[in-house]
C-alpha positions in Angstrom: 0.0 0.0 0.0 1.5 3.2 -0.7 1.7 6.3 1.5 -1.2 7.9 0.3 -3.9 4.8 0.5 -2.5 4.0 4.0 -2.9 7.6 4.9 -6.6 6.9 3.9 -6.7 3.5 5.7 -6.0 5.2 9.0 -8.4 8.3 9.0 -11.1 5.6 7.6 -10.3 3.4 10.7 -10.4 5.8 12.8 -13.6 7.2 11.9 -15.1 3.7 12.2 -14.4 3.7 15.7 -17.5 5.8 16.1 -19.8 4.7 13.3 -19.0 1.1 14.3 -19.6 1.8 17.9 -16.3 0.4 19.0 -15.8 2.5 22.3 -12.5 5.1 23.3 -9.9 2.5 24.0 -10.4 0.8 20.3 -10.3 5.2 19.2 -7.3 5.5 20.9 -5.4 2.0 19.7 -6.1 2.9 16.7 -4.4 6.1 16.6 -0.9 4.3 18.5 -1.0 2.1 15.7 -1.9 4.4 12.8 1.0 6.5 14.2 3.5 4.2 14.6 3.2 2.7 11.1 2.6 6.0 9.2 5.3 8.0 11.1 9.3 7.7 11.4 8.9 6.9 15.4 9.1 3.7 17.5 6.2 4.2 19.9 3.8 6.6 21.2 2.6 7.9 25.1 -1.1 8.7 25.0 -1.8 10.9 27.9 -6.3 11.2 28.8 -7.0 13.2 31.9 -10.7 13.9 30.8 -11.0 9.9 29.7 -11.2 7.0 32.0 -9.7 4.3 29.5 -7.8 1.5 30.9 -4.2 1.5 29.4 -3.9 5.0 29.6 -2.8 7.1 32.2 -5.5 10.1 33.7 -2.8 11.5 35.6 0.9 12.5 35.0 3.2 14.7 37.0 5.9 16.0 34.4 6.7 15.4 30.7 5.8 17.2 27.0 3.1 15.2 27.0 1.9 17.0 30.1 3.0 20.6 28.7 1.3 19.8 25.6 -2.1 19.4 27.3 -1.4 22.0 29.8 -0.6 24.5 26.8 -2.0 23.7 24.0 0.9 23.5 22.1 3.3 20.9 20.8 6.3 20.6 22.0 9.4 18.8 20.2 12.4 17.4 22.2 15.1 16.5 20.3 17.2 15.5 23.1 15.9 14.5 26.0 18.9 13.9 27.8 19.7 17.8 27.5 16.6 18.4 29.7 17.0 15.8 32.8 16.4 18.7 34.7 13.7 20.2 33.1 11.8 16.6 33.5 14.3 14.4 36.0 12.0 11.2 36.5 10.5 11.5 32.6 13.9 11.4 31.3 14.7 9.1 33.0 12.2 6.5 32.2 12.5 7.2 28.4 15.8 6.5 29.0 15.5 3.3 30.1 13.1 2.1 27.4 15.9 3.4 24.9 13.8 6.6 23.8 15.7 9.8 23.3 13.7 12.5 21.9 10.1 13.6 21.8 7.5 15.4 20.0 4.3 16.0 21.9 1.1 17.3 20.4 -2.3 18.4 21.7 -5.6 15.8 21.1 -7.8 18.6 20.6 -11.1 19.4 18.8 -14.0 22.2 19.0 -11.8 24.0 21.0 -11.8 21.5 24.1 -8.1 19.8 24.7 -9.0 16.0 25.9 -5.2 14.8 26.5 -2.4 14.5 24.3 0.2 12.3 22.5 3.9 12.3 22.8 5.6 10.5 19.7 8.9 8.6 20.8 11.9 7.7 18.7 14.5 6.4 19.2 16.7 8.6 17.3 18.0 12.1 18.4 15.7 14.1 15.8 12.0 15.3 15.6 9.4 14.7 13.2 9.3 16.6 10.0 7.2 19.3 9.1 4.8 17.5 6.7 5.3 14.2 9.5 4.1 16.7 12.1 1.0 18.0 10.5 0.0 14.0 9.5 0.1 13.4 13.4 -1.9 16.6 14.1 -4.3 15.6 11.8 -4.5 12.1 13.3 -5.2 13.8 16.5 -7.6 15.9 15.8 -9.7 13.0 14.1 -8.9 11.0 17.0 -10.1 14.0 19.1 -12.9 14.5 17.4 -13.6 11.1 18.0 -13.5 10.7 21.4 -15.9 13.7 21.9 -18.4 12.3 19.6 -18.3 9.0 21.9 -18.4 11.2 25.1 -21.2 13.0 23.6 -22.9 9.3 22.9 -22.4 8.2 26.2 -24.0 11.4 27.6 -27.2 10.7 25.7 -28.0 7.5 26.0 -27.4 8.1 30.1 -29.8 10.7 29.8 -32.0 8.4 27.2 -32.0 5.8 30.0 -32.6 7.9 32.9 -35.4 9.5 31.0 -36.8 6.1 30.2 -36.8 5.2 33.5 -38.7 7.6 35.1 -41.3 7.4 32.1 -41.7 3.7 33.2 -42.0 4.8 36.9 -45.1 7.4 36.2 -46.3 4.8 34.0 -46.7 2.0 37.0 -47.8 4.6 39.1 -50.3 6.0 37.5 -51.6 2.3 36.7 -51.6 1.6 40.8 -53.3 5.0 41.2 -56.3 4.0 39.1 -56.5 0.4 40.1 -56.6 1.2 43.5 -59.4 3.9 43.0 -61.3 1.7 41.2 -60.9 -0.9 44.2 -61.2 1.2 46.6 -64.1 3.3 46.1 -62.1 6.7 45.7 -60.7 9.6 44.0 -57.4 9.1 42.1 -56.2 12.0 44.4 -57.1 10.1 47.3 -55.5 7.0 46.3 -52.0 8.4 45.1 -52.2 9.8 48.7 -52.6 6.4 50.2 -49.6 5.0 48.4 -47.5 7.6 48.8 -48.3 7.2 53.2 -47.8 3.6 52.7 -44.3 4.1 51.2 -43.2 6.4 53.4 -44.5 4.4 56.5 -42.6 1.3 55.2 -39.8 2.9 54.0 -40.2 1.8 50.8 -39.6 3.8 46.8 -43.2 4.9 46.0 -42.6 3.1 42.8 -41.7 0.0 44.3 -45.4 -0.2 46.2 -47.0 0.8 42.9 -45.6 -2.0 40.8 -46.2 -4.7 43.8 -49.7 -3.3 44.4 -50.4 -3.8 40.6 -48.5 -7.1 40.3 -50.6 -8.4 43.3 -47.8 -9.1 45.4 -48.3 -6.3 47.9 -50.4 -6.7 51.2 -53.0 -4.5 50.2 -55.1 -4.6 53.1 -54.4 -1.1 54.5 -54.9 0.5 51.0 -58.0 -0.5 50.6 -59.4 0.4 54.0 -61.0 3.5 54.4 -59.2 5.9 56.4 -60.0 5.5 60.2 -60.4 2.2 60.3 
């Protein structure tokens, strides 16, 4: 595959990651992978304070990665070793794992920063200009990505919660008329009744409403007249 079809291979698999439904984490492997096969580095940090994705860190205390998201702004380290005190423990474990330079970049989109990457290599250099603005562009589709499945999430929470209460007028307004009916009395009356008998027990209003209509509940008191 040439560069320009594998270019279009990895903004196409990214995007699927929403269409497809396929979650953050399988957004953001996609990216380290795209990245590392498109780009002339070794391996990639992705840094997610906003994101709770397992493999990959919410919190770090120093490195361009960090700078990048603090700032906005990429940050390219040729030589890491020239800034062990600028970043003591980051340089240090970069060294270990054989990576000597760094270029870090922003995962932003609409404005919102959501983390950021940090390209590693294991050469003393930093990515070219035209390598640079393909991982930018990377990011911001991977970005853009991860907001659209944060912004999935929201909704169907809300869709759900929404749902729920639905269903919960829905049983209680079924209780309400059944036990009027029943009863003898007003639906006023009778949502008054089981709203007393939830309290008294301790019990979800909605919980007496769906056992009073499922027959399961010990009705007795609800149907007594008040007094007796």
């Amino acid at each position: 595959m040439d560069r320009e079809s594998a270019v279009c291979a990895a903004f196409a698999s990214l995007t699927a990651s929403v269409t497809e439904d396929l979650g953050p984490g399988r957004v953001v492997d996609t990216l380290s992978s795209e990245c590392v096969r498109l780009l002339p580095i070794e391996s990639m940090e992705v840094f997610l304070p906003g994101l709770e994705i397992e493999r990959y860190p919410a919190l770090v205390e120093e490195g361009p990665a960090l700078e990048s998201f603090e700032t906005g702004n990429a940050v390219a380290v040729e030589d890491l070793a020239a800034e062990i005190r600028r970043w003591p423990g980051y340089v240090a474990r970069m060294a270990e794992q054989g990576y000597v330079a760094v270029s870090a970049i922003p995962l932003r989109a609409m404005e919102e920063t959501v983390g950021s990457i940090a390209f590693l290599s294991a050469e003393t250099s930093v990515l070219s200009d035209e390598d640079h603005r393909l991982g930018q562009a990377l990011a911001d589709v991977a970005a853009l990505c991860l907001l659209q499945h944060r912004e999935l999430h929201h909704y169907r929470t809300l869709s759900a919660q929404l749902q729920t209460a639905l269903d919960s007028r829905v049983i209680i307004e079924q209780a309400k008329g059944m036990l009027a009916e029943r009863a003898g009395i007003d639906v006023a009356t009778a949502f008054r009744r089981l709203r007393a008998y939830a309290r008294g027990s301790s019990r979800k209003l909605v919980e007496v409403a769906r056992e009073f209509v499922e027959g399961t509940l010990d009705s007795e008191k609800l149907l007594q007249p008040r007094g007796r």
